[in-house]
C-alpha positions as CSV (number, residue, x, y, z in Angstrom):
1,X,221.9,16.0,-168.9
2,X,224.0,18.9,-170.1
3,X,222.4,20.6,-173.6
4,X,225.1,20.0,-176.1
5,X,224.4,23.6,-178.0
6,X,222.2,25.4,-174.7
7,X,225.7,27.1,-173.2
8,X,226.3,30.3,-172.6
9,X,230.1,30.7,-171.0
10,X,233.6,30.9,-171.5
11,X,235.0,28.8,-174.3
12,X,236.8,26.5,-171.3
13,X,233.5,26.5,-169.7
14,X,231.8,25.2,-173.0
15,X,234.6,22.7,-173.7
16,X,233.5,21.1,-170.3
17,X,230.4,20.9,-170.4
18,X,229.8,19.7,-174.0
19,X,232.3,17.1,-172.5
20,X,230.1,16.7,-170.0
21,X,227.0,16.0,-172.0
22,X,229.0,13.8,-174.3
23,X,230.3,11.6,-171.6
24,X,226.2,11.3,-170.1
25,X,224.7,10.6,-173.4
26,X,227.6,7.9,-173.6
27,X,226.2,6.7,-170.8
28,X,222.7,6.4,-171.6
29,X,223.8,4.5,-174.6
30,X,225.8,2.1,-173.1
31,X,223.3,1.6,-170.7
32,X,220.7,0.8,-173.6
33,X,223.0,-0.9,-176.5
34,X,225.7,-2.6,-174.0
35,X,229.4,-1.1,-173.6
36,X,230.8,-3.2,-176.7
37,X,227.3,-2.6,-179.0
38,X,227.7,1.0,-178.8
39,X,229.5,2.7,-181.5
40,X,230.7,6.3,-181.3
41,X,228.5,6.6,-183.9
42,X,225.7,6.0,-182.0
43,X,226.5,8.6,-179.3
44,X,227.4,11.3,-181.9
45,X,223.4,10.2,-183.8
46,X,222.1,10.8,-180.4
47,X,223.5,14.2,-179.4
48,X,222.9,15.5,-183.0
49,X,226.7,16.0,-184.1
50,X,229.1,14.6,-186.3
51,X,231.4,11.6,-184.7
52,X,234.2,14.2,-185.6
53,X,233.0,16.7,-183.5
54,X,233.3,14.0,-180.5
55,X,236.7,13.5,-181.1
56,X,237.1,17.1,-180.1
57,X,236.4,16.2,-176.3
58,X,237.5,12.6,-176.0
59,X,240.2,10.3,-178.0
60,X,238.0,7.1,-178.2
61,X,235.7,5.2,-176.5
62,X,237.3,3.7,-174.2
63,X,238.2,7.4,-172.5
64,X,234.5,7.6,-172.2
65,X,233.9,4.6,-170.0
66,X,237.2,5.6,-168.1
67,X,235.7,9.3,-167.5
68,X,232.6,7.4,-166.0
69,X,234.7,5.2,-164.0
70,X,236.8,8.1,-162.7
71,X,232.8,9.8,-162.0
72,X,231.3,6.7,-160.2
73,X,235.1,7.0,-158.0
74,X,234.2,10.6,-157.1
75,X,230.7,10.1,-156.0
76,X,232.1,7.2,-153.0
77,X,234.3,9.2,-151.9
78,X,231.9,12.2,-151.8
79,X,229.5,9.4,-150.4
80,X,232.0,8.9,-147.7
81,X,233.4,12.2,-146.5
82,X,229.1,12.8,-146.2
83,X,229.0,9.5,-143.8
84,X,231.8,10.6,-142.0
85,X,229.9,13.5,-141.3
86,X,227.2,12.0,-139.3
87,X,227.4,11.0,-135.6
88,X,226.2,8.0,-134.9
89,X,226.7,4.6,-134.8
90,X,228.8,2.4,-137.6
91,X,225.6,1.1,-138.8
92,X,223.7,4.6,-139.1
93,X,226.9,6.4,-140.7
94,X,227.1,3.0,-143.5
95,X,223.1,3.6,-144.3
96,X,224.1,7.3,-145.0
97,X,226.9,6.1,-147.4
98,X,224.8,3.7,-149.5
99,X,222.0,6.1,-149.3
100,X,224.3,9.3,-150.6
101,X,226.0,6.7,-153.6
102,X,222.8,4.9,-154.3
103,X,221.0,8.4,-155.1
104,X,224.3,10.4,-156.6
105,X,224.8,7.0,-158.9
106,X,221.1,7.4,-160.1
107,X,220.7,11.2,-160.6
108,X,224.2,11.6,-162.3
109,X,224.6,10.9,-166.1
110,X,227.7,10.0,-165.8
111,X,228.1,6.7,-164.1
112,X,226.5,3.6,-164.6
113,X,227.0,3.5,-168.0
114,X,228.9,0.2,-168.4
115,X,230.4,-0.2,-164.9
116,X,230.9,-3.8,-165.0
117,X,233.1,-3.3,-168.1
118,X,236.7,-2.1,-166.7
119,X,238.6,-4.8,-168.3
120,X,237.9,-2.8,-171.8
121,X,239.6,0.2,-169.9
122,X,243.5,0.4,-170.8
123,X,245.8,-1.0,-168.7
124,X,247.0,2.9,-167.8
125,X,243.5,3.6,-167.3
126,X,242.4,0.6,-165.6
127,X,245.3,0.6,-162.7
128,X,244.5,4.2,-161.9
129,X,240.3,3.4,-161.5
130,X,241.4,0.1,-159.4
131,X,243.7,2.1,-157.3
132,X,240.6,4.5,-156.6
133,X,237.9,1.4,-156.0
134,X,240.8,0.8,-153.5
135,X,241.0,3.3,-151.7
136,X,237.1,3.6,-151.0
137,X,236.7,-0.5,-150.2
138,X,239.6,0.3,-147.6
139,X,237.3,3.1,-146.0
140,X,234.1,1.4,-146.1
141,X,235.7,-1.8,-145.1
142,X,236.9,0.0,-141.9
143,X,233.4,1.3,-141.5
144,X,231.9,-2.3,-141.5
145,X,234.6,-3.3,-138.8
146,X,234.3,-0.7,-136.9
147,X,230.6,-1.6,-137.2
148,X,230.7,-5.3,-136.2
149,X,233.1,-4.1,-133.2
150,X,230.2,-1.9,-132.1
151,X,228.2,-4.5,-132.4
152,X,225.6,-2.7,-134.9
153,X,226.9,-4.8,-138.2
154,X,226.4,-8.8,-138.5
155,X,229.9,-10.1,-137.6
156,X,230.6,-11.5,-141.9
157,X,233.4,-11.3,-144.3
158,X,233.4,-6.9,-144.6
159,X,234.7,-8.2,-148.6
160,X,231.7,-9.9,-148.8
161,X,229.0,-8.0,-147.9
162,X,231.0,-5.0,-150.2
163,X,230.5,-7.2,-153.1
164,X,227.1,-7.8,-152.1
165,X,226.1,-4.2,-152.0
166,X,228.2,-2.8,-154.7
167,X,227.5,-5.8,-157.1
168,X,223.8,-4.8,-156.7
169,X,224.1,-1.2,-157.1
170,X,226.4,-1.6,-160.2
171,X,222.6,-3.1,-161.8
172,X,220.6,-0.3,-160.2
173,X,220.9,2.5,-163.9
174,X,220.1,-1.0,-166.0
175,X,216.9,-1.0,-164.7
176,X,215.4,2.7,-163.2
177,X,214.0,5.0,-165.1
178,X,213.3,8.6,-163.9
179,X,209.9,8.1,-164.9
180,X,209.2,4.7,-163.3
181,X,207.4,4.2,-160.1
182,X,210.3,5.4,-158.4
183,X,211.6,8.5,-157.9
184,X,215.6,8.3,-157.0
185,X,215.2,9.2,-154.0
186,X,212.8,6.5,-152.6
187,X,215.0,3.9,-154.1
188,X,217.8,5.4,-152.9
189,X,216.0,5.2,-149.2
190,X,214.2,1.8,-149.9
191,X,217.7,0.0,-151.3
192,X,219.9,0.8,-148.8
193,X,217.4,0.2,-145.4
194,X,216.6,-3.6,-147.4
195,X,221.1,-3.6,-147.6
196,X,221.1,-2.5,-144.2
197,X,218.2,-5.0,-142.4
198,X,220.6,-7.4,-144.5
199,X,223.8,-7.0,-142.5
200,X,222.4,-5.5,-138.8
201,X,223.7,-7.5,-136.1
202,X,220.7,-9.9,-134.7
């Protein structure tokens, strides 16, 4: 996680990534506490500032879980355009998708705060994080076709096994610790080859 006070650069530089480590130590807390328990009173006791220092960065709490929704939206799509990369099969380019998000979700401070919360976005808020979930269940429900036409992925509803996998990675930051037995990495690897054994065509 960004240091709050350990920066060193421009004052626009600074601004971001004290936002930055506000927004990640929002996370952590709503990870711990629950979305609704956590108070931004909490997340300023935790970074070792005043609430009103917060309010420097962010208007409220809910534009901290709508800056982690907006995050969790830019590591798909970066989980994608890396997929689309690979040449392969349907099947091989869909592991590398849930093995890049799996790992980015874990490593990055910003998401998985509270990612099963977006009805306490606002509705401004809420439309433009939908309209981004969208756009990357449209791609990866084209990869799963394109999958079971190959005949690499289990001919199922593609909305169904998407809930599946995304439901269960939404849980993932509720229970891994850095320090577990786990590194990211390995669970990152091991998660997405049980997803895929899941869904392979038989």
């Amino acid at each position: 996680m960004a240091a709050w006070n350990d920066v060193k650069l421009s004052k626009e530089e600074i601004r971001l990534r004290k936002k930055e480590a506000l927004i990640g130590q929002a996370a952590a807390e709503f990870r711990k506490r629950g979305y609704h328990a956590t108070s931004m009173d909490d997340i300023a006791a935790a970074l070792g500032v005043t609430k009103g220092a917060l309010y420097r960065y962010v208007k409220s709490k809910d534009e901290v879980l709508y800056e982690c929704f907006k995050h969790s939206n830019k590591i798909g799509d970066q989980a994608l355009a890396r997929a689309a990369e690979l040449e392969g099969t349907a099947a091989e380019r869909l592991h590398c998708f849930l093995r890049e998000f799996i790992k980015s979700y874990l490593e990055s401070n910003l998401a998985g705060g509270a990612m099963v919360e977006i009805d306490s976005l606002l509705p401004d808020q809420r439309d433009e994080v939908v309209q981004g979930r969208d756009r990357i269940d449209r791609r990866l429900r084209a990869l799963i076709e394109q999958g079971i036409a190959d005949g690499t992925v289990a001919s199922e509803s593609p909305k169904l096994l998407i809930f599946s996998f995304m439901g269960a990675i939404n849980w993932i930051p509720s229970w891994f610790s850095p320090e577990g037995e786990f590194s990211s990495d390995q669970i990152a690897e091991q998660v997405s080859r049980i997803f895929m054994n899941g869904i392979a065509s038989r």
